[in-house]
KOLMIKE-882795 format. One record per residue: x, y, z of N, C-alpha, C, O in turn. Coordinates in steps of 0.001 Angstrom, whole numbers, padded with zeros to 6 digits, always signed. Example, Ala and Ser with C-alpha at 12.3 -4.5 7.8 and 13.67 -1.06 7.14 Angstrom:
BEGIN
+013190-005690+007800+012300-004500+007800+013200-003300+007800+014236-003319+008465/+012850-002250+007080+013670-001060+007140+012900+000030+007870+013409+001138+008039/
This chain:
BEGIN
-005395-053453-028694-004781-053839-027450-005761-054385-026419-005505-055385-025748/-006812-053741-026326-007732-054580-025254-008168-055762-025417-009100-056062-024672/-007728-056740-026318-007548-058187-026821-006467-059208-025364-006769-060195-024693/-005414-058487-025399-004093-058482-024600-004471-059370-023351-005482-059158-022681/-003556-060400-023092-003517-061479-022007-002667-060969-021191-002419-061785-020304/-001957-059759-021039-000521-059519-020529-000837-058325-019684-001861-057835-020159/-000493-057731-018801-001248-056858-018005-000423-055132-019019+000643-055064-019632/-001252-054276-018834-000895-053208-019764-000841-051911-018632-001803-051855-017866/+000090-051005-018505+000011-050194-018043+000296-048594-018672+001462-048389-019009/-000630-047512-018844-000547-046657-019711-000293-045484-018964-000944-045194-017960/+001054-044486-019627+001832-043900-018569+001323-042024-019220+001033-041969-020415/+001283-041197-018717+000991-039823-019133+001439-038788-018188+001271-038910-016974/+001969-037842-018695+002141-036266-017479+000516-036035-018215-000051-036436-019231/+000121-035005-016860-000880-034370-017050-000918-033370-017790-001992-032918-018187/+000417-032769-018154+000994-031751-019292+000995-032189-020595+001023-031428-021562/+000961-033584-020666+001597-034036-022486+000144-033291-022968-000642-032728-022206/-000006-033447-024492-000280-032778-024962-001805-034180-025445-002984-033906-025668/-001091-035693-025458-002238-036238-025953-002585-036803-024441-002879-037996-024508/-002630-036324-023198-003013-037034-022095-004958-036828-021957-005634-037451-021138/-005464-035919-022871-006746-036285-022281-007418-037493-023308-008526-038005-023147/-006340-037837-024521-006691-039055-024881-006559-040365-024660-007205-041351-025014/-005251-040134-023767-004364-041419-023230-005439-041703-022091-005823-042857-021901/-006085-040273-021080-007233-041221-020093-008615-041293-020751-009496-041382-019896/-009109-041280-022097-010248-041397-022325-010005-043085-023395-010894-043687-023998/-008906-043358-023329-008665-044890-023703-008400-045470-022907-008601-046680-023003/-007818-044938-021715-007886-045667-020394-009045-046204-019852-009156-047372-019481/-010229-045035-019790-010982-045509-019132-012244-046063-019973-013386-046296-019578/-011641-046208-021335-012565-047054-022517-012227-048440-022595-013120-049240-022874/-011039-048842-022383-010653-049850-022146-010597-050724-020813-010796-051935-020903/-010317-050105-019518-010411-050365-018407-008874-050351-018042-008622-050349-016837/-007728-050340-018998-006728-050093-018679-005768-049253-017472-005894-048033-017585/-005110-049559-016673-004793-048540-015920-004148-047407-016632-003778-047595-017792/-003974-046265-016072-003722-045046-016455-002288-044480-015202-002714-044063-014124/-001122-044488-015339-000413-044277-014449-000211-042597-014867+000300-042290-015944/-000711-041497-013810-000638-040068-014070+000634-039395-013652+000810-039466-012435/+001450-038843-014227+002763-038051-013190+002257-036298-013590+001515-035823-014451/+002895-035842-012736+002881-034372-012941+003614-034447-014214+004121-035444-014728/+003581-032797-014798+004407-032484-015623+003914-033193-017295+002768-033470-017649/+005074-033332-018018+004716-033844-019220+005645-035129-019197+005948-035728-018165/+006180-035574-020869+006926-036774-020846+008332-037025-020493+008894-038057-020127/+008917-035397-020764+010733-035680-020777+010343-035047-019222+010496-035932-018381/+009944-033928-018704+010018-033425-017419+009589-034613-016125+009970-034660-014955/+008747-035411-016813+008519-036862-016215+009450-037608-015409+009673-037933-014242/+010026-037763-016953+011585-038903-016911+012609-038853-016287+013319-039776-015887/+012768-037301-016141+014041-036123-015895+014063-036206-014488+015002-036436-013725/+012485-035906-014201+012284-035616-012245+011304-036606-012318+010475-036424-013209/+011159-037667-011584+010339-038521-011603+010016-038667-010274+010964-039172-009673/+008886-038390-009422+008068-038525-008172+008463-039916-007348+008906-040885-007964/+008292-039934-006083+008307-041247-005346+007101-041958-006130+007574-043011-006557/+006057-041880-006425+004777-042242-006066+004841-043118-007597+004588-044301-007825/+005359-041834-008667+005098-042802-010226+006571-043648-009947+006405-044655-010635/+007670-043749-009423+008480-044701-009372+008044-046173-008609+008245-047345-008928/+007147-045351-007105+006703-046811-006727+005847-047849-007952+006066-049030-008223/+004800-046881-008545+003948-047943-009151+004465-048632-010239+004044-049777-010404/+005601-048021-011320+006249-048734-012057+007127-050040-011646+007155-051159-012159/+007880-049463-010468+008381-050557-010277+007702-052109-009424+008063-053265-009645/+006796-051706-008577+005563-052664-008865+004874-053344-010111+004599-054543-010153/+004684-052648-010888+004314-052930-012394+005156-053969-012779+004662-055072-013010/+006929-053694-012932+007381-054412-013709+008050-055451-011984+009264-055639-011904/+007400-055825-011174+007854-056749-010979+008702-056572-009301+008780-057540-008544/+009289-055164-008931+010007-054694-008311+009469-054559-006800+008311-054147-006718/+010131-054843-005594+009719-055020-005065+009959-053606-003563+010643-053590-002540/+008978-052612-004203+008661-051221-003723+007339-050666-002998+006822-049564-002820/+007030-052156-002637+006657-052072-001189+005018-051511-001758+004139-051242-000939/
């Protein structure tokens, strides 16, 4: 993936279980690393102002 012309954004709770690999490819790659509390479904389920702003920035959205 660090080949990639397309901007990449890599998403993790600080709970999942592979998140200290998801930021040690983050920051091997230079990739961003978007962090939420919690894990992946508790993520999804309750999702923060803060990881909603940056996604929807990410894909385009206009959240200020």
């Amino acid at each position: 993936m660090p080949a990639l012309s397309v901007p990449v954004l890599l998403w993790a709770g600080r709970e999942d279980i592979d998140y200290p690999s998801m930021k040690s490819y983050s920051e091997d790659t230079g990739f961003e690393l978007l962090t939420s509390d919690g894990d992946h479904v508790s993520t999804m389920l309750e999702m923060d102002d803060g990881t909603k702003k940056r996604l929807s920035q990410f894909l385009g959205g206009n959240a200020g």
